[in-house]
N, C-alpha and C positions, 0 to 999 in steps of 0.2 A: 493533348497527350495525357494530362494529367488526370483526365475524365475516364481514357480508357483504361488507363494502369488502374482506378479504381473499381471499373467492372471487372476487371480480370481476376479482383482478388488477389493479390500476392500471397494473402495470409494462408490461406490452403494450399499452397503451392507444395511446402513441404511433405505437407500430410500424403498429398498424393504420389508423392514419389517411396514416402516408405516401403513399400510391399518390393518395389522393384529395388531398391539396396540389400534388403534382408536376400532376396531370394538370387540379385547377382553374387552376394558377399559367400554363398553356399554354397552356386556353382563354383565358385573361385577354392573351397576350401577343399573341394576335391578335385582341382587342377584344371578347370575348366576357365575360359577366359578368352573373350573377344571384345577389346573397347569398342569396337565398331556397335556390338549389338548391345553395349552399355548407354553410349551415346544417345542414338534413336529409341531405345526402349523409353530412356528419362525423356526427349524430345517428346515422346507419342502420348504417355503419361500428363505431361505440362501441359501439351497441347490439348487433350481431351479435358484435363481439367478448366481451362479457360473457356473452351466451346461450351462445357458446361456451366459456367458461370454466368457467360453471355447469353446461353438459350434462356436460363434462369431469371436474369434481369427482364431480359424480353415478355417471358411470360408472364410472370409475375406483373410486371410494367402495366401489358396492355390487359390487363384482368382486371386489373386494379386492385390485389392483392397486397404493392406494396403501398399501402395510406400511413397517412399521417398517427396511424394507432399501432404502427409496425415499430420494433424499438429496434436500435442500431442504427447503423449509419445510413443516411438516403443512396438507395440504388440508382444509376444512371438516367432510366427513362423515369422514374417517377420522381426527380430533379428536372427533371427535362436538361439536363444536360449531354444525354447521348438523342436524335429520336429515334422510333421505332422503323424506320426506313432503315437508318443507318446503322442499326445494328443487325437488322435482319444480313444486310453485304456483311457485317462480317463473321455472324452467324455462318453462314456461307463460307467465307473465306477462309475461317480456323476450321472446318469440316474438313476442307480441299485440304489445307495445311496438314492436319489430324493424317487424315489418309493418306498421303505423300508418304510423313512418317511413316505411318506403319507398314507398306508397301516398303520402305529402304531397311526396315529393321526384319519385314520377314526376309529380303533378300540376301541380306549377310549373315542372315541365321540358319537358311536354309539352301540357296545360291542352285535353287531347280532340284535339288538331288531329292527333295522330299514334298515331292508334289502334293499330298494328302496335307501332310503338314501345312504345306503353303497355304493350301486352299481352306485348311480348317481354322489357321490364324488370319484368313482375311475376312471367314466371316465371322469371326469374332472380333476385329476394327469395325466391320460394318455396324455390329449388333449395339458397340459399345458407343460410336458416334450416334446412332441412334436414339440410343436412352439418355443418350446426356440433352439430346433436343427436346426428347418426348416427356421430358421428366415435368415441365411445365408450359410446352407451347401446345399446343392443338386442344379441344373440344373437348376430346377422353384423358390429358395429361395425365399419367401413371403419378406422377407426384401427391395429384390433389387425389387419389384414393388409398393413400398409403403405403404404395409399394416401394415408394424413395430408397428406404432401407434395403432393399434386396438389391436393388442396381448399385449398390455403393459398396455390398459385403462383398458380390460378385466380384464385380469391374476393378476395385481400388486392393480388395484382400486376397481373395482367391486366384483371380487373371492376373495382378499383377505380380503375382511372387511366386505362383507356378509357373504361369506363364514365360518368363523370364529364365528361370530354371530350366525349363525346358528348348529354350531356346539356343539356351548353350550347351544342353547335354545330351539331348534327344532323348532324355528316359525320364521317369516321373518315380521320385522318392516321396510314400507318402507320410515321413518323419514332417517331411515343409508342412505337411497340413496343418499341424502345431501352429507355427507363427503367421503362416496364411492365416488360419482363421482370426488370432488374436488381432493382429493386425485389421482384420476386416472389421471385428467386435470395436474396435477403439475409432474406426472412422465412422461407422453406422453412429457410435456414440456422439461425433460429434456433430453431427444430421440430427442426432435427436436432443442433443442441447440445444440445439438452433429451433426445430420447432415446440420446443418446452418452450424456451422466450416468445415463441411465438405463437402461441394458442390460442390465448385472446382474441387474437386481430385474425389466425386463417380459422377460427370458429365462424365468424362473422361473414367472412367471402365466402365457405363452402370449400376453402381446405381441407380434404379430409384426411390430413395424416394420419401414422400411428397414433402421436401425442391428441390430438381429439378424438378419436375413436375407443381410446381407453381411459384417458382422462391424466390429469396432472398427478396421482396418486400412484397408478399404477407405471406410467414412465418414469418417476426416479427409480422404482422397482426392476424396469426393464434397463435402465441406464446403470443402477449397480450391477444388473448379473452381467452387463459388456464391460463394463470395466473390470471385475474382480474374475472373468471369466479369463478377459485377454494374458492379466497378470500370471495367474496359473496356468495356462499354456507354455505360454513363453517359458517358463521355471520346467515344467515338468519336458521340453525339448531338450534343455538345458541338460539335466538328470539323465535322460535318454541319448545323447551326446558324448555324458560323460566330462563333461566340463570340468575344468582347472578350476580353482579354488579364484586363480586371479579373472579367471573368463565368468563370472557372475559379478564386471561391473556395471553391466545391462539395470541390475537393482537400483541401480542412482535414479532412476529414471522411475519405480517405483514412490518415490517421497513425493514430487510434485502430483503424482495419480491419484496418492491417498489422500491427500491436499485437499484436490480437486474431490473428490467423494465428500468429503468432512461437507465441501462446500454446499454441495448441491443437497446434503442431503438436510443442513439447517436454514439451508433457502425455503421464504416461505414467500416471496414476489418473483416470479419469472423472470418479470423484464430484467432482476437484475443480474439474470446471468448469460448476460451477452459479453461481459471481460472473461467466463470459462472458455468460450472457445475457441479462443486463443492460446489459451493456457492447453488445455485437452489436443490441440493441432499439434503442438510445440513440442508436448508429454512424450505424443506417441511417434514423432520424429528423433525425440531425441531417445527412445527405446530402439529405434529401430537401428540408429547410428552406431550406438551402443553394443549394440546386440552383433550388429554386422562386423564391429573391430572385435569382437570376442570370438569369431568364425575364423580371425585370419591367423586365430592362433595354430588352426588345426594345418594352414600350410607351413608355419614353423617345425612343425612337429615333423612334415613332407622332407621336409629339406634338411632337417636335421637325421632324419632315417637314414636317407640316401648318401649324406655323408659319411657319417659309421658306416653302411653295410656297402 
C-alpha cells in the first residue's frame, strides 16, 4: 500500500484541486451552490490527477527516463517496487474510476436538461483522461516534445475553474479568466520546476521538454513571467471585484511566492530545486484557499442586503 500512496503523489494533490475551489467559491458568491457537484468535481479532479501520476510513472519507468541520474525521490517502477504489468491494471482502473466520476458530476450538474452541455463536458473527461496517459506512455508521448505545459494550463487552470463555474451556473463570466489563468500560470510553474531539476538526466533520454528546448537560462525567465504574472491577476480580479480592504488576505500567500522567486532565481544547481516544489504546490493552494474565503465575503454582503431591504 505504501508503494502505491507513493505513485499517487499525495503532494500534488492540493495543487490540483485549486482551480476548482476558486471557481466553486465564485459560483457560491453569487448564490449558486450544489455540494453534489462540489463533491465529484474534487473526486474527478483527484482522480485524473493520480491517473496522471500513474501514467507518468509508467512511462517514464518503461523508457528508462527515470535513472539513477533523475534527482528526487525513486518512482515506483524504476524501484521496481510497483511492475509495469501492475500498473498498467491500474492505469486502467483510475481511467474507469476518472470517468465514473465525471459522468456522476455531469449528471447532477446538468440531470438531461442540457444535452449539449452534457455531451461537450464528456468530451472534455475524455480529452483530459487522455492527455494525462499520453503525456508519457506511447511512441509520440506529448510530454517528451514539450507540450506538458499546455495540457496542465488547460486541464488544471482554465477546465478546472470555468469548468466548475459553469457547472453550477450555466453561464460563463469572463472576470474568472483572471484567476483561471493565474492559477493555470502557477501550476505550468511547477511542471516547469520539475523539469528545470530535471534537464540533465531528460537531455540525455530525448526528453524534450520546454526546459531543454530553451535551456536553463531562458526557463527561470519563463518561470518568473508564471509566477509574477499569476500574482498580478489575481490582485487585478480583486480591484475589478472591488474587494474589502479585509478581502486582500489572498496577499499572505504572496510572501512564500516571492520566497520561492528569490530562490530559484539565486539557484545555480538544478537538482537542488526539488524541495521548491513543494513549496510552489503548497503556495498556490494556499492562494487559492485564501482567495476563495475572501469570495464568501461577497455572500455576506447577499444576506445582509436582503435583511435591510
Amino acid at each position: 500500500m505504501k508503494h502505491w500512496i507513493d505513485a499517487a503523489r499525495i503532494r500534488t494533490l492540493p495543487l490540483s484541486v485549486s482551480g476548482i475551489l476558486v471557481g466553486s467559491f465564485y459560483a457560491l458568491s453569487q448564490a449558486y451552490f450544489n455540494w453534489k457537484i462540489i463533491i465529484f468535481a474534487l473526486s474527478t479532479t483527484v482522480c485524473l490527477q493520480v491517473l496522471s501520476n500513474f501514467a507518468n510513472d509508467y512511462g517514464d519507468g518503461i523508457k528508462g527516463t527515470d535513472n539513477d541520474d533523475r534527482v528526487g525521490p525513486k518512482r515506483a517502477i524504476q524501484s521496481g517496487a510497483i511492475t509495469p504489468q501492475a500498473m498498467k491494471v491500474a492505469i486502467f482502473f483510475m481511467s474507469l474510476l476518472t470517468l465514473l466520476s465525471a459522468l456522476s458530476l455531469i449528471y447532477f450538474s446538468f440531470k438531461g436538461k442540457y444535452l449539449v452541455y452534457s455531451l461537450l463536458f464528456f468530451v472534455l473527461g475524455i480529452l483530459a483522461i487522455a492527455s494525462a496517459i499520453r503525456y508519457t506512455v506511447g511512441k509520440n508521448a506529448y510530454g517528451y516534445r514539450g507540450y506538458g505545459d499546455i495540457f496542465v494550463f488547460i486541464f488544471f487552470g482554465l477546465v478546472s475553474t470555468f469548468g466548475i463555474y459553469f457547472m453550477f451556473s450555466k453561464q460563463i463570466d469572463w472576470l474568472l479568466l483572471l484567476p483561471a489563468t493565474a492559477i493555470g500560470f502557477l501550476s505550468v510553474g511547477v511542471l516547469n520546476l520539475n523539469n528545470m531539476r530535471d534537464e540533465a538526466s531528460d537531455r540525455k533520454v530525448g526528453k524534450n521538454t520546454i526546459v531543454v528546448k530553451m535551456g536553463g537560462k531562458w526557463a527561470k525567465n519563463y518561470h518568473y513571467f508564471l509566477i509574477i504574472s499569476a500574482m498580478v491577476l489575481v490582485v487585478l480580479f480583486a480591484v475589478l471585484n472591488n474587494f474589502n480592504f479585509d478581502q486582500y488576505l489572498f496577499l499572505v500567500a504572496y510572501f512564500p511566492l516571492t520566497k520561492h522567486l528569490i530562490t530559484v532565481y539565486k539557484n545555480q544547481e538544478p537538482r537542488l530545486l526539488d524541495p521548491e516544489l513543494k513549496k510552489l504546490a503548497l503556495s498556490t493552494f494556499l492562494l487559492s484557499v485564501l482567495l476563495s474565503l475572501a469570495l464568501i465575503f461577497f455572500v455576506s454582503d447577499l444576506i445582509v442586503y436582503y435583511i435591510l431591504n
